[in-house]
N, C-alpha and C positions, 0 to 999 in steps of 0.2 A: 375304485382304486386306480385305473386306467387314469382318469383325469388328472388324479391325484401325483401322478409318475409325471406325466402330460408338462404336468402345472411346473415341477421341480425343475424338471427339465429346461423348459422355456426359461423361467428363471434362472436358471445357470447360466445358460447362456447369453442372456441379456445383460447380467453383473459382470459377466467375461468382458463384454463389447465397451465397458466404458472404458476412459479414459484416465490412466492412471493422474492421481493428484501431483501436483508438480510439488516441491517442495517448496516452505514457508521461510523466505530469508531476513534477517533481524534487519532493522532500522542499521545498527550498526555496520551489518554487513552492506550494504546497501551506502553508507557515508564511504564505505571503503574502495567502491566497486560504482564510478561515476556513471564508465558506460554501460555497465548492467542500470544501471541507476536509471538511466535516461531512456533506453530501451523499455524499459517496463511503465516508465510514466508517459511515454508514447504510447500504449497500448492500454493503457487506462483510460489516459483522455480519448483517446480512437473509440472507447465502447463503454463508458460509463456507466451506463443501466446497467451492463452487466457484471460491468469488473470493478468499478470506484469503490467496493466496501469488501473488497478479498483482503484479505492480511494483507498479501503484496505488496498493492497496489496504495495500501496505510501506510504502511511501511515503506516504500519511497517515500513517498511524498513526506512525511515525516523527515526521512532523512534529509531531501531535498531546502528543505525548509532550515533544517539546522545549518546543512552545509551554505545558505545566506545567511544566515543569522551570522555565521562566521566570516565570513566576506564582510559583511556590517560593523565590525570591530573597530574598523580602522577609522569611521567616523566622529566619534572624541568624544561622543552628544553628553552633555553635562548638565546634569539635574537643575533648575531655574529654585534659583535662595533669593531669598529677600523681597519674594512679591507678596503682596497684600493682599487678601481676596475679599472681596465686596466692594470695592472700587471707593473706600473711606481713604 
């Protein structure tokens, strides 16, 4: 029974010692919020192994991605008509 008390114990206190969950911010929130934005993809790329696949760190980079995608607007690129494929 002793052990059993032991066991709870030490386990409580171990769950106490971690580290609270940061919270999880949307792709959007992240399009919104440039320099949160680039602070957390700094810190992604810094330790990959660990952090490339946390929501976050998706979720920049996501956002990131969009916010060029929009920057990219302004190039005009226009779909290619009237080519012939097979070289006949």
């Amino acid at each position: 029974m002793r052990k059993l008390a032991l066991s709870l114990i030490v386990a409580a206190v171990l769950v106490g010692c971690t580290e609270p969950a940061e919270p999880v911010q949307s792709v959007d929130w992240y399009k919104e919020h440039a320099t949160e934005r680039a602070d957390r993809l700094a810190r992604c790329r810094a330790n990959p192994g660990e952090l490339s696949e946390t929501p976050n760190c998706i979720n920049a980079e996501r956002a990131e991605s969009l916010a060029d995608a929009g920057k990219r607007r302004g190039l005009n690129v226009q779909p290619m008509t009237g080519v012939k494929m097979g070289g006949k």
